[in-house]
C-alpha positions as CSV (number, residue, x, y, z in Angstrom):
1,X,-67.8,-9.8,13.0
2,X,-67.8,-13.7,14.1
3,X,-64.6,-13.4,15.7
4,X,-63.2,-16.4,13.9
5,X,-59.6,-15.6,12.7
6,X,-59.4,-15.0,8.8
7,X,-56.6,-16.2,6.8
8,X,-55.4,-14.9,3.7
9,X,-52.3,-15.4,1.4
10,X,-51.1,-14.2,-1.9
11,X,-48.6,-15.5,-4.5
12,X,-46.4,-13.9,-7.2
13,X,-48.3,-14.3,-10.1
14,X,-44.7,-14.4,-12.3
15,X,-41.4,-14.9,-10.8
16,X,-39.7,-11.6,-12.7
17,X,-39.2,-8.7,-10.1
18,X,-37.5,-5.6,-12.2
19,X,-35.4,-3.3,-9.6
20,X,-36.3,0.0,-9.9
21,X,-33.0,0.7,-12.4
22,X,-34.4,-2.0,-14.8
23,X,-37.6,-0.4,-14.9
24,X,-36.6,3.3,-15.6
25,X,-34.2,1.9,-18.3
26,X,-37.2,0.1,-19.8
27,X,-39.1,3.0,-19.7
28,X,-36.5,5.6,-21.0
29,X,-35.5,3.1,-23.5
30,X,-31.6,3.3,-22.6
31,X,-30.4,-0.4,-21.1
32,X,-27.1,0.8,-20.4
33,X,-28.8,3.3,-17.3
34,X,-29.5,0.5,-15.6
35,X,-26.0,-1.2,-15.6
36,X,-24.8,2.2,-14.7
37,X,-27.2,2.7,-11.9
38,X,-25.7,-1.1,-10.6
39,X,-22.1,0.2,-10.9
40,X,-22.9,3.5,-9.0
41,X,-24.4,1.3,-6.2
42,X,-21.8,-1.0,-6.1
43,X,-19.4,1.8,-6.3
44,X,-21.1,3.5,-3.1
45,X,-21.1,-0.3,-1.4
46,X,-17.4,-0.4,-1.9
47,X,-16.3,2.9,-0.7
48,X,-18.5,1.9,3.0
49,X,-16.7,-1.1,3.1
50,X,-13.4,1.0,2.8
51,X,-14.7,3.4,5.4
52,X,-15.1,0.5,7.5
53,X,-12.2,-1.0,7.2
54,X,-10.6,2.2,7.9
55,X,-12.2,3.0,11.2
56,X,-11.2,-0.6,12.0
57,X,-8.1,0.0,11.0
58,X,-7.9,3.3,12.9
59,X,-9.5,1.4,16.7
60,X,-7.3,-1.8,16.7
61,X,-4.3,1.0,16.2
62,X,-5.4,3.3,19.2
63,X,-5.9,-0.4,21.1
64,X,-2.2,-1.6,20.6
65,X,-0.9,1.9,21.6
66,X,-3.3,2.6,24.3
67,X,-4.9,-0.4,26.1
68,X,-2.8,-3.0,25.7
69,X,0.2,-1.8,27.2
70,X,-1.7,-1.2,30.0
71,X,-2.9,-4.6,30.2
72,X,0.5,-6.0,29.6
73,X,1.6,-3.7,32.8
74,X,-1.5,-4.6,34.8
75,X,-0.8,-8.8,34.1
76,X,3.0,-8.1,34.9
77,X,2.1,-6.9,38.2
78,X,0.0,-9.8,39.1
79,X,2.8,-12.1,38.0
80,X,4.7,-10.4,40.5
């Protein structure tokens, strides 16, 4: 109500921050949920990274069939 500006900041109280796979395994009681939960992830991580590199794949081959020849045509005729 004073219009002065009112700043405010909060710490971590401890530095330990569970992911939400470590905390069901806690609660469950079954550790190894939690390393499988990291797997699946990385699993799912790796197979966009494939997908990527695919389409990559897939773009630079449509480029050397398609538009480069046709810049290599268009930069002979100049040379001309």
């Amino acid at each position: 109500m004073t219009g002065r500006s009112i700043s405010r900041s909060c710490q971590d109280a401890d530095e330990t921050v569970l992911s939400a796979a470590e905390m069901k395994a806690v609660a469950v009681g079954k550790p190894m949920s939690a390393e499988k939960m990291k797997v699946d992830n990385e699993v799912i991580r790796l197979k966009l990274l494939k997908t990527n590199w695919h389409n990559e794949q897939v773009m630079l081959e449509r480029q050397f069939s398609q538009h480069y020849p046709q810049v290599l045509a268009s930069c002979a005729e100049k040379l001309e």
